[in-house]
Each structure stands twice: as C-alpha cells, then as structure tokens.
N, C-alpha and C positions, 0 to 999 in steps of 0.2 A: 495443543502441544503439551505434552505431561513434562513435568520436572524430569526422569527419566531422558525424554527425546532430547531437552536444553543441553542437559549433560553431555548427548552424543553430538549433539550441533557442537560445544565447545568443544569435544576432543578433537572431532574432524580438523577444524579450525584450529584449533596447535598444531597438531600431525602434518597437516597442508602446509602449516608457515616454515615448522623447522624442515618437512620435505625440500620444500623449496628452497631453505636457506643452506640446506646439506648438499644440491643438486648446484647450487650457484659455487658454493666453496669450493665442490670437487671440479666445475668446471674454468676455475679460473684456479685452483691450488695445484692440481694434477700436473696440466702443462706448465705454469711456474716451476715446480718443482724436477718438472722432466729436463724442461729448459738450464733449468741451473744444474743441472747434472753434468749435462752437455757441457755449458759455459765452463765448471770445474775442470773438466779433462782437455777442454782445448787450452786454456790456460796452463796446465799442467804442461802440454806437450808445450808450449812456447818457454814453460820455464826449463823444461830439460832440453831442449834446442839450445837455449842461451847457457847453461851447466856445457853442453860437448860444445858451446864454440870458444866456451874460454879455457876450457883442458885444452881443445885441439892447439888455440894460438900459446898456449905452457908450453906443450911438447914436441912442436915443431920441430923447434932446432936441433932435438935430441935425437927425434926419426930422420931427420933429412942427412944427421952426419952419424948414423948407427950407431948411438952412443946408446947404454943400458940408464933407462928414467930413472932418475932418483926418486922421485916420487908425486904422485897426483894432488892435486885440491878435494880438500872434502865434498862428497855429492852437497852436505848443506840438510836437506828436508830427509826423515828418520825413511827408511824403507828404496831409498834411490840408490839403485847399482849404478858405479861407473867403469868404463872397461875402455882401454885404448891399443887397439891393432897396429901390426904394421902392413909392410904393402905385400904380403903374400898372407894376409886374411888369418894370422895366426896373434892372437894374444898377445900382449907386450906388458901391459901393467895394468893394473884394477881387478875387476869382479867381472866374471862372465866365464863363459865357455872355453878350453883352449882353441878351438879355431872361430870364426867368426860364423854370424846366422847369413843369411840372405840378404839380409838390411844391410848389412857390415859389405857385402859380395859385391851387392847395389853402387855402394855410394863408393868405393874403389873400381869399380868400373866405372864409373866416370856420370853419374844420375843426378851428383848432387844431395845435398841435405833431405834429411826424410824424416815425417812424427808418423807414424803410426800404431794401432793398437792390434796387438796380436798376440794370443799364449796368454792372454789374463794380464799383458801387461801394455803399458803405455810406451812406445820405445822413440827415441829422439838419436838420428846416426847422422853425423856430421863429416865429410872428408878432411884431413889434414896435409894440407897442401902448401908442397915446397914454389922453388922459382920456375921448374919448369913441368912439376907432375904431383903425382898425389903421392905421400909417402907413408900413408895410413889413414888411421878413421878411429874417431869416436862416439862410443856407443854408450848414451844414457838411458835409462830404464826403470821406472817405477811399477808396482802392481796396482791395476784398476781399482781394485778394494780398496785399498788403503787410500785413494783420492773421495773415493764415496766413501768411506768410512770417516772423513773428513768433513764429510756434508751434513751427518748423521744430526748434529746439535742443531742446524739449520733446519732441517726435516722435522726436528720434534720441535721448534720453537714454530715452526709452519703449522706441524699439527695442534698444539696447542692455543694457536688463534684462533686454528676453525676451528675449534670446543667454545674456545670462550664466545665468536660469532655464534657458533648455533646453542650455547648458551642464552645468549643475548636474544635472538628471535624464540627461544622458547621463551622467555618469559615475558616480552614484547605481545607475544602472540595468544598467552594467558590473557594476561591483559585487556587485548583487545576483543577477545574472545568473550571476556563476561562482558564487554561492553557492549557489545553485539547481541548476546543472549541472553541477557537482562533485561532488556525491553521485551524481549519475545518470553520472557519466562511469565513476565508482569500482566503482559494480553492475554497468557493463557489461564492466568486466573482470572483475570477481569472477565474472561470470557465464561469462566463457569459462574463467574456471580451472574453474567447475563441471563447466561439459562438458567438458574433457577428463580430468573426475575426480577432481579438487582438494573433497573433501565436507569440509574445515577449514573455509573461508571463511565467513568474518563479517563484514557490513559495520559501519565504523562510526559510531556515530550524529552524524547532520546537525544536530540542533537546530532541525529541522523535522517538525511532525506527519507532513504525507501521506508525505513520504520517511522518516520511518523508523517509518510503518508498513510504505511496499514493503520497506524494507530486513529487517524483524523477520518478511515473510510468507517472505521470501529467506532466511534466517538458518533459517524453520523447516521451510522445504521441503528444504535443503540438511541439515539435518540427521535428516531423515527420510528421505531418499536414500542417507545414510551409514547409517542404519540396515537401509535396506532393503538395502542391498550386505550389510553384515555378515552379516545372516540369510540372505541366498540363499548366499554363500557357506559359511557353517554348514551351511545346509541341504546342502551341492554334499559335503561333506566327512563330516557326520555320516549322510546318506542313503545314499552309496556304505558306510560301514562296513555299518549296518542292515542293508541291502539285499543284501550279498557273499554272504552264509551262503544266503540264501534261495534266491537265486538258482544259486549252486552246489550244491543239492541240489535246486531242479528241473532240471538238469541233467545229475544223476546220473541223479532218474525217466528222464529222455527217452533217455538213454544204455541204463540197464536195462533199460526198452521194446524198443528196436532191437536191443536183444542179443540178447534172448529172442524177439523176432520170426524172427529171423536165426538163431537156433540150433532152436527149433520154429517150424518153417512151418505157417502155421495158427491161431496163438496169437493167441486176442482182446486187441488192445492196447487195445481201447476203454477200460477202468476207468483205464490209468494215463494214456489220454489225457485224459480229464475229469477226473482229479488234477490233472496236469499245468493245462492251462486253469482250475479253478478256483484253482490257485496262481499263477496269472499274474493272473488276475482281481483276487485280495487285494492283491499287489504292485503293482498298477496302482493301485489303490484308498489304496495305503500311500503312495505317492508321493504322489498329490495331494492327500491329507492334509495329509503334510509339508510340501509346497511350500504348500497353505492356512497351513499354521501361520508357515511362514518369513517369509511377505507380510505377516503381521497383525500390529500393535503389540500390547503387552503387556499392556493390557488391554484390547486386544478380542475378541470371541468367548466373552467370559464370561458366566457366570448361574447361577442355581440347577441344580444337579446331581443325579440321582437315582442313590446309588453302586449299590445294590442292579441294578437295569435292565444300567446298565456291567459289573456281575463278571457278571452272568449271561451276557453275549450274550461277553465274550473268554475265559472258562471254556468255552462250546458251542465255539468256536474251535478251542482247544488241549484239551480235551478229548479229540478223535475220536486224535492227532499222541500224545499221552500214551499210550495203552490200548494204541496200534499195538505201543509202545515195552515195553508189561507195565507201564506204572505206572499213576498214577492220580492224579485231582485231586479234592482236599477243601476244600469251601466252608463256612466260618465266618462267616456277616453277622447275626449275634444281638447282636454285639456294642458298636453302636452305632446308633442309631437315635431319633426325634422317639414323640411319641405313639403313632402310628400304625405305628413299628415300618420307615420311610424316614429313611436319613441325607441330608442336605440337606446340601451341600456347594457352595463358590462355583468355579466352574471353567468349563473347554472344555471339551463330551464327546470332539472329537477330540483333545485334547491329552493327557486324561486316558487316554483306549483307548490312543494310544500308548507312552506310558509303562508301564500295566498289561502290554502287550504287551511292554517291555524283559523288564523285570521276569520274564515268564511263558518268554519265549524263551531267556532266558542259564539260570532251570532246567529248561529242558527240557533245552539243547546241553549245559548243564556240570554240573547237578546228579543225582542219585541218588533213586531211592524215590520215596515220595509226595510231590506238590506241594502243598501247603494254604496256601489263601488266607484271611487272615481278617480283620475288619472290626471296630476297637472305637474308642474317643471318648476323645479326648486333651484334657482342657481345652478349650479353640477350636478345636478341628481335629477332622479324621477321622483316623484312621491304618489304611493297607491293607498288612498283612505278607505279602510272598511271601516261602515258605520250602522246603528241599525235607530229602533226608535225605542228603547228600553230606558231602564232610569239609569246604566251604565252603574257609574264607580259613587253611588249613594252616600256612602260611609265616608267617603272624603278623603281617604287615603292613597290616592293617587293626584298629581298633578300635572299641570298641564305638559308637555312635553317630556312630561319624566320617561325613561326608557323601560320597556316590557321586561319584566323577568321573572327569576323565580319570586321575586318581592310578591309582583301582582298577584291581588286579590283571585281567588281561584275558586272558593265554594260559593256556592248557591246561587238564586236568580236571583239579578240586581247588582252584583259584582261585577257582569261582564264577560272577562275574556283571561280565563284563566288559563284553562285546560292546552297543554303541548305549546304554552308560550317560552320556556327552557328553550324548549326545540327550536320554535320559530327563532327565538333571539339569536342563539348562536348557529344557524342556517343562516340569518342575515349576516350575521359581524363575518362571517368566511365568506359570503361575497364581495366585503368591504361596505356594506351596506348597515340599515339598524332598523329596528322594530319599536315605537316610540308610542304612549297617547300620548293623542292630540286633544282629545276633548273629552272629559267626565261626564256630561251627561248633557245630550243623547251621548254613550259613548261612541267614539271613534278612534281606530287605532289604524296606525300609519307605520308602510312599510318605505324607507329609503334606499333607492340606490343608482349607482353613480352613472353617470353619463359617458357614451366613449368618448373617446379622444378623436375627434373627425377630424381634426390637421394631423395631430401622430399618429391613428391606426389604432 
C-alpha cells in the first residue's frame, strides 16, 4: 500500500462517516421537522377556534336582538382576520368578504364548528348560537405562511445542529481515520524494508484487533524469512565444505580413468565410470537432502526413528569405501533397544543419515584401523559412538565431552574429525539432539538423541 492508497483509504473513511452521519440527520431531522410543521398548524387552528368562540360568546346578544356590534376583540396574533356573520350568511362586523364562504354556509346550517385549510389559509368558523337557533357565525382565519414563517427560526436552529452534528462526525471521523490508516501506512513501509531485505522489522502494535493480527502474521512471516535466509546461507557455506572432499576425489576417479585410458589404449573405463556416476548420484542426492533440511523449521520433519534400519543402510554406504581402503567397519546395535530389540528415537531420518554420514566420513579421510559403530541408552536418549583406531585429538585441544563444532580441530591426519562437523552439530541441535567427543584418542565421537515418549506418543 503506497502513501497515495493510505490517503484514499482515509478519505473513504471520512466521506462513509459524515455520509452516514448526513443520511442519519436527514432521517430523523426531515420528519421532525415535517412533523412540527404539522403540530404548528393544528395548534394554530385550536388557537383560532378558541379566537371565534370568544368573539362568538361577545356578540351574541347583539345578533340574537339585531342590534349593530359595537365592536370586536382584537384577533391577538399579527396576520389573523376576524369577521362575524349574521344568520342570512352576509357580514356584520370584522374583515372578510361581504357575504360568507362555504365554511361560514356550513356552520349556519347547522354542521357545527369547523378548522380547516383552504385558499392558503388556516380557517376556524364557529356558529353563534341564540336560545333556540343559530343567529350567525364566526369566521377566524390566518395565512398558512405566516404560521410556517413562524417556524423558520426553528428550521434554521434544526439545520444548524445537523452542521454542527456532521461537523462533529467529520472530524470524529479524521480522526479515526489516521487511526486506522497509520498502522497500515507503517506496514507498508515495513514492508518495503522487507523487500529489499530488512528481516528485523516489527510492527508496532495498533490497539486494534484485525490490524495487529496483519501486523503479528507480518511480524511472523518476516521472521521466518529471516530464518529461512540463515539456513540457506548455512546451508551455501556448510554444503560447499561437505561437498569439497567428495567432490575432489571424484575428480581424481575421472582424472585416473583418462590417464590410464591414455596410457593403455584399450583399457575398460567402464567400472570407474559407474563409480564415477554412482558418486555423482550420492552427491546429488546429498545436496537435496541438505537443501530439504536448510528449508525446514526445526521441528519439522520429525517422528519416530528406527536407528537400527539407519546404521545399517550408511554402514552398506561406507562399508564397500572402507574394505577398498584394507580396513573395516564394526557394527555394535545390542546396546540399546525397546522390547523387541528396536531403539525408537524422535528425529529426521535425513538429518540423522546426514550426520551419521559426518561422523563415518571424517574416520574414513582422518582416522586409522577399524571404524566401529555402536549403539547404547543413555537415560532419555540413544547415544551412537563412531570411533576408529587413529591417534584422534593428539594436540590435546579437545576434551572429553566437549561438544563438536566449528571449535574442532579440522586439518590434517591426527586431528580427527573436522570436516562438515558445523553441519553435523547444528543437524543434531534441530533434532533436539548433540554431537559431542567422547574420547581423544582412539577418537570417538558421539551422536545424542532423544528417546520417544512411549506413554505420551
């Protein structure tokens, strides 16, 4: 999201608030305001009803003995005609028409009081009634405007609330609006330090649910990206070590081949070519191993392990690479094991081949005599000792139990067990396991790991 988008996510977000807060006012200001419009003219017509009933009880006495009125009560409110009939529907005194309307006809025939609005005006006709008949009628009458023209100051102190309400939600709505889009403005930067490879960034928390859940899925993807660099680059650094030796001695094959091809003409190079290819094969097979294991978090890939299945199949390995050599490898697995004589162990079977494979490969290049491997039950763990019969760790720089790493000694014969012990170490410490010597000379180095859980699973 660019600075640009934030902006429009905030306008939305006002425009939606005061919409809404425009759409609420009008629907509750409209009919209030219709409503009181209403309320003003019926109230009117009650006040000009009560205006003709007190003219009519004035002039009573003066219609009922045909005397000329002296004169009326003031209508009271600016813009009210008053007008009083006699009983043949003609004018007698006030404001109106010389003879009477329909209203005035109405209520002399006998109908009864009446408000109504007609002609733009509000009219209120009341009969003026002797002992035993009607002897005229009064007619009050105001113009509809001028009751709504009454209202006017009402109306604009109405509209002037809803300004100050959708005043109010506009800037409510700011408000909330960068509160909203200020976390998402924050991620979108964090996110381009991402990309160009910034795996520190954290955002930090909004005090808003859905945003910092994005920011906490943000927080765990970015550190799982930091993770996964680490490990491909382990992988790029600890790989090319493993991988040197091997590689340089199928090199020498394919050189040795060519020599001897070159020196006897004629010479089957067939055997060292299918040397050659099935060591290319393992190598191939080594790498994507590793690069499986460099990709995977630390605990996964794991499960019950069958160690027994594992020494056998990287003993047929190094086995054939031993014998070529005049030595020999000796298998020890009595020494731990369930019931049935299988040790159960929680692990990767590729993490754990690999490792076995450090282990087998540094006493092959560096070690002396027979190689024995042997398998016994450490408390919670398994423990797998490679060992060989060479003068190990001479120099004295390694102790007993100390744990394998980049520390250990690593050049020449007589050191041991240098070579892709990086590797080995942190292949074990991600199965919760460790890679330790046990003994300086003969050396022997010792792989640990953990037993299942046979009551929990």
């Amino acid at each position: 999201m660019t600075v640009g988008g934030t902006a429009r996510v905030r306008t939305r977000i006002v425009s939606l608030s005061v919409a809404i807060a425009a759409i609420t006012v009008a629907l509750f200001g409209v009919p209030l305001g219709f409503g009181l419009a209403r309320y003003a003219v019926a109230d009117e017509g009650v006040a000009l009803q009560r205006l003709a009933d007190l003219t009519a009880a004035a002039v009573l006495t003066d219609l009922a003995h045909d005397k000329v009125l002296a004169g009326l009560p003031g209508p009271g409110t600016p813009g009210t005609t008053l007008g009083v009939f006699d009983d043949d529907g003609l004018l007698a005194a006030g404001d109106g028409a010389p003879t009477g309307d329909e209203h005035v006809r109405a209520v002399l025939a006998g109908t009864g009081p009446q408000v109504a609005e007609t002609g733009g005006e509000l009219v209120a006709t009341v009969p003026v009634t002797g002992e035993h008949e009607i002897v005229g009628a009064v007619r009050a009458a105001r113009p509809v405007s001028a009751v709504y023209g009454a209202l006017v100051p009402i109306w604009l102190g109405m509209l002037g609330l809803a300004l100050l309400v959708l005043a109010a939600a506009w800037v409510i709505a700011r408000r909330q609006a960068r509160r909203l889009a200020q976390p998402l403005e924050d991620l979108a930067v964090l996110a381009g330090r991402l990309g160009e490879g910034d795996f520190s960034v954290r955002p930090q928390r909004a005090g808003l649910a859905e945003v910092d859940a994005l920011g906490g899925a943000f927080a765990t993807t970015a550190a799982r990206l930091d993770d996964l660099l680490a490990r491909e680059r382990a992988f790029s650094a600890e790989a090319s070590h493993q991988l040197r030796t091997p590689l340089a001695a199928l090199r020498l094959r394919l050189e040795n081949a060519r020599a001897n091809a070159l020196a006897r003409p004629g010479t089957d190079v067939g055997p060292a070519l299918d040397a050659a290819v099935a060591e290319t094969e393992r190598l191939t097979r080594t790498v994507e191993e590793l690069l499986a294991l460099a990709r995977a978090r630390g605990g996964d890939r794991r499960g019950p392990l069958d160690l027994h299945v594992v020494l056998d199949e990287v003993a047929e390995t190094y086995r054939p690479r031993l014998v070529a050599e005049g030595r020999s490898l000796e298998l020890d697995l009595d020494g731990a094991g369930e019931a049935d004589g299988t040790p159960a162990v929680v692990g990767s079977r590729t993490a754990v081949e690999q490792v076995l494979a450090v282990l087998l490969d540094n006493a092959l290049r560096h070690g002396e005599g027979a190689v024995r491997v042997g398998l016994r039950q450490v408390g919670d763990a398994v423990a797998v000792d490679v060992g060989d019969e060479g003068p190990g760790f001479a120099d004295g720089r390694a102790g007993r139990g100390r744990p394998a790493g980049p520390g250990a000694p690593a050049d020449g014969h007589g050191t041991g067990t240098g070579i892709g012990l990086p590797l080995a170490t942190r292949l074990a410490e991600d199965q919760g396991g460790r890679v330790v010597v046990s003994r300086e000379s003969p050396p022997v180095m010792t792989l640990f790991l953990p037993l299942t859980d046979l009551d929990g699973g």
